[in-house]
C-alpha positions in Angstrom: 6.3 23.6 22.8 5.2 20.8 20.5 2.7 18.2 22.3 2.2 15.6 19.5 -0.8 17.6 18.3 -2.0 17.6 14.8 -0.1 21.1 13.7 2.6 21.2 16.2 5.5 19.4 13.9 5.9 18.3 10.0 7.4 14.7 11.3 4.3 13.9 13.2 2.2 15.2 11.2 3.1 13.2 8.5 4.3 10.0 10.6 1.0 10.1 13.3 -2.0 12.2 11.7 -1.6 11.2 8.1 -1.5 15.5 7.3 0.1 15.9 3.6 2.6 18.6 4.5 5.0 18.9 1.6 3.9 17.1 -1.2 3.1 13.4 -1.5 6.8 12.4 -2.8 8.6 14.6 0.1 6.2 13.4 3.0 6.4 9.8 1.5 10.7 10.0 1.7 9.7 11.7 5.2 8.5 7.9 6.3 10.8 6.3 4.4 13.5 7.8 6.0 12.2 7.6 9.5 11.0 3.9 8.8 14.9 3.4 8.0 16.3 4.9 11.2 16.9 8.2 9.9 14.6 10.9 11.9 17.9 12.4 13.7 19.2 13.0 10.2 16.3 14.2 8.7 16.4 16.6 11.1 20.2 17.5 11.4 20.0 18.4 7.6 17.0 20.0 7.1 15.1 22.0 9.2 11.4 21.2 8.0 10.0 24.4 9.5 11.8 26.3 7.1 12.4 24.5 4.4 13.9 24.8 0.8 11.7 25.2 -2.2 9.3 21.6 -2.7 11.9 20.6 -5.8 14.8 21.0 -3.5 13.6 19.3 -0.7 12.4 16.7 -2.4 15.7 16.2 -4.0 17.5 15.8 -0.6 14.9 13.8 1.0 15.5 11.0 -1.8 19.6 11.9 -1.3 19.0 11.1 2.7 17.3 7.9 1.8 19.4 6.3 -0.7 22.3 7.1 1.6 20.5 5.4 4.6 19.4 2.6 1.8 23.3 2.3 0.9 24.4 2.2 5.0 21.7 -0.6 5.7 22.4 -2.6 3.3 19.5 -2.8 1.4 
């Protein structure tokens, strides 16, 4: 069970240890996303412990947040 530890999840890593995970586009959408509201749909659509090829996921990840960019407003 995850405890916040560097390791134990992609979002924290990323959002609390500073850990490149994916790659610096996809982990920077990662905290764009979550910075807009968007961590439950971030992970409803993709499940980051088994994620798609780097290409694909980055292309969804920037999908996510222009959508969440669009809802806000901004």
């Amino acid at each position: 069970m995850p405890n916040g530890k560097p390791g134990d999840h992609p979002i924290t890593d990323i959002l609390l240890h500073n850990i490149r995970v994916f790659s610096r586009k996809a982990d920077r959408l990662i905290r764009e996303i979550c910075n807009l509201g968007g961590r439950d749909e971030l992970e409803a659509e993709i499940d980051l412990l088994r994620p798609p090829q780097i290409r694909e996921l980055e292309r969804i990840l920037q999908e996510l947040r222009d959508r969440l960019k669009r809802e806000g407003g901004e």
